[in-house]
N, C-alpha and C positions, 0 to 999 in steps of 0.2 A: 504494500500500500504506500502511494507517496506520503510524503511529510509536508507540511506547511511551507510556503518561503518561510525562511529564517528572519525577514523582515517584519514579520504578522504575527510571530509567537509570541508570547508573552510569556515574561522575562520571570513574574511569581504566579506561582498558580495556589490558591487555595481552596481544599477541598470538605467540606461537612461531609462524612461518612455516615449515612441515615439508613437504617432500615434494616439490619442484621438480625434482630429478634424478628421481624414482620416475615424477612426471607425464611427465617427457620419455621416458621410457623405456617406458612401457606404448603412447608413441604411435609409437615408433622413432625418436623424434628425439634430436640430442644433448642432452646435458647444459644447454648454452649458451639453447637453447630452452628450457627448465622456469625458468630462473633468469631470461631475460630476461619471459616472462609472470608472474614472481614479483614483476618490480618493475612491474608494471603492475596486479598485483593489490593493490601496498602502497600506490600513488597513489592508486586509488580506496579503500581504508580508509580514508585520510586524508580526500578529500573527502567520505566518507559521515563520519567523525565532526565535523567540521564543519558538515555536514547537520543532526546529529544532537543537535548540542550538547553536546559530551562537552568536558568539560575537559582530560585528557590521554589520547593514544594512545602506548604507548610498543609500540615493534616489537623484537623480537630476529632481528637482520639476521646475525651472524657471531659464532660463542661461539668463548670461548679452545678449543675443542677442536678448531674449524675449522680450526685451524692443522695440525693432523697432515694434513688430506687431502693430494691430491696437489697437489704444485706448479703443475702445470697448472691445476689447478680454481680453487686459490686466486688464482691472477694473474687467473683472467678474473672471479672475485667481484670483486678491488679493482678492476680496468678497468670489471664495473659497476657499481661503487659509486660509480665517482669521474664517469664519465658520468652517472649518476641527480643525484647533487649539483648538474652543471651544470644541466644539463635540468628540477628541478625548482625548484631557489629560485628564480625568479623566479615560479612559480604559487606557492609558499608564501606569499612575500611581499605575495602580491596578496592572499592569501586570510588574509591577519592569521596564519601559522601559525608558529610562532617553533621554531625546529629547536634540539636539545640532544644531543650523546652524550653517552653511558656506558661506560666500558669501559676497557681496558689500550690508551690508544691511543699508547703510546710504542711498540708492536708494529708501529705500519704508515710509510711512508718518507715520505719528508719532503713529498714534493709533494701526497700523501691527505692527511695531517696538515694542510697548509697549507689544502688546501681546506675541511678541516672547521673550521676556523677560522672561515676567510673565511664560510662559510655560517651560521656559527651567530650570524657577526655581523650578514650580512645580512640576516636574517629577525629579530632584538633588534626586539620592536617595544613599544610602549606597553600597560601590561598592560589598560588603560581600553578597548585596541580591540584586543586579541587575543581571537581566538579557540579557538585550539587550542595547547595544547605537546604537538612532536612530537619525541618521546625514541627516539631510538636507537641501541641497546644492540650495539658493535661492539668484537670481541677482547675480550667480554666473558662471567663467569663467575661466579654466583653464591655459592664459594666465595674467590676471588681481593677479590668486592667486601665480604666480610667482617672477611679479613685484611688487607687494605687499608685499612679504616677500624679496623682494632683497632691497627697501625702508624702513622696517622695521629693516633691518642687518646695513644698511650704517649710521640710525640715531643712532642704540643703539650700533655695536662696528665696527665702519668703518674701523679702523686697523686689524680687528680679519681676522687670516688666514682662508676660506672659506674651507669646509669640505662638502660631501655630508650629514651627520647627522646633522651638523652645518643647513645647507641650510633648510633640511628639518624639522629643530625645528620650523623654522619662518613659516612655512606654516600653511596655515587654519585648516588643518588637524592632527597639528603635535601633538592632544593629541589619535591619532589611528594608529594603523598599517596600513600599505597598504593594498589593496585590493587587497585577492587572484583571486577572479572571478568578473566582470562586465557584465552585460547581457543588451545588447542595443535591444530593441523592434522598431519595427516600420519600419520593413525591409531593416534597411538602416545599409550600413558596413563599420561605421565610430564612434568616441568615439565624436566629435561634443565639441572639449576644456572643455572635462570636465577630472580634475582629469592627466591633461597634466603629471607631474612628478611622482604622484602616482602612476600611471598604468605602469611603465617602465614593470613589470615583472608579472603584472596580466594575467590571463587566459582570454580572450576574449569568447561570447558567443552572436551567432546573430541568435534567434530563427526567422521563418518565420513566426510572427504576428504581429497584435498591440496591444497596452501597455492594453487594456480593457481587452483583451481574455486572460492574462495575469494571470490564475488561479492557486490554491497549485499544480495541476499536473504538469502544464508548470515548475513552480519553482521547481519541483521534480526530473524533467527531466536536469534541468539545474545544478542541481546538481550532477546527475549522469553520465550525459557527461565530467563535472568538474574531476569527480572521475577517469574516465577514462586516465588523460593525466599527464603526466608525467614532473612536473615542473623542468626545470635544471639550471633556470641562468644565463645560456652561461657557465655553467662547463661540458663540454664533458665528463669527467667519469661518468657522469650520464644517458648518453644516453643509451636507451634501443634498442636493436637488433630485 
């Protein structure tokens, strides 16, 4: 299949992964099946934007509202979270893919914590031969990553006159660019607090699936839709007739 010009890609892609309990469920399977095809569907984004030459892929894996499910669901998200970590930095690493979270990660216990450490130090690679930053957004909330950086401004320069650059250096995000595309899976036609200020001016994209079925094609397509549209800003000399 071709690929996009390389002029029309966009440079961050981010993606809400929606619908993994809903996939397991139309097939009679548990819960545990949807979410573990979910992280086999987030390996191959990764090696397709790598493929693709995308600068950053940031994933939203676990939002602060994940927390209210049931206790049960939650323990088997961290059990695959913290199994995916193992299992995957060493293909990260190989493939130049340097790992970063986002998030209220004082919410998860010490031994997650420690790994996401460890992972994010083990994929640190040389920006001359990276390839991809792969940001992932865990116990995270695009309201929380607001106030967070508004608390973070008032403790280090409470007098400093507020700028939008200014604002958005204190953000969790603030060593990336915004994201030119987000693709929300899971039929729902909402961004659900994530990426609240980042996304002022992203391209929105809400394919009609769930996050499992979620293959290089779908992401090929979401590209190509991407390529189609015409970013302006809100500057009307750019509108196209």
């Amino acid at each position: 299949m071709e690929g996009n010009n390389t002029e029309t890609l966009p440079q961050h892609v981010a993606i809400i992964m929606d619908g993994n309990n809903r996939w397991a469920t139309e097939r009679n399977l548990p819960g545990v099946a949807g979410h573990k095809e979910g992280v086999k569907r987030a390996r191959e984004a990764v090696e397709y934007a790598v493929q693709k030459g995308l600068s950053t892929l940031t994933l939203f894996a676990f939002s602060s509202e994940n927390w209210g499910r049931s206790s049960e669901e939650v323990n088997l998200l961290m059990r695959l979270l913290n199994t995916a970590l193992r299992e995957e930095v060493p293909n990260l690493v190989k493939n130049s893919v340097q790992l970063s979270f986002i998030g209220d990660l004082t919410q998860f216990d010490k031994d997650l914590i420690d790994q996401m450490k460890r992972s994010e130090e083990l994929t640190s690679c040389d920006p001359k031969v990276k390839k991809l930053d792969l940001v992932v957004a865990a116990s995270y909330g695009g309201r929380w990553d607001i106030v967070n950086a508004i608390q973070k401004l008032q403790e280090s320069s409470p007098n400093e006159t507020i700028t939008e650059d200014i604002f958005s250096s204190y953000l969790s995000t603030s060593a990336f660019e915004d994201p030119d595309l987000c693709i929300r899976t899971g039929n729902e036609l909402r961004v659900s607090n994530f990426l609240l200020w980042q996304l002022a001016y992203s391209e929105l994209y809400f394919p009609n699936i769930l996050w499992p079925d979620f293959d290089d094609n779908q992401f090929e397509y979401a590209l190509k839709e991407y390529s189609k549209r015409t970013r302006r800003f809100g500057d009307k000399s750019n509108f196209k007739q």
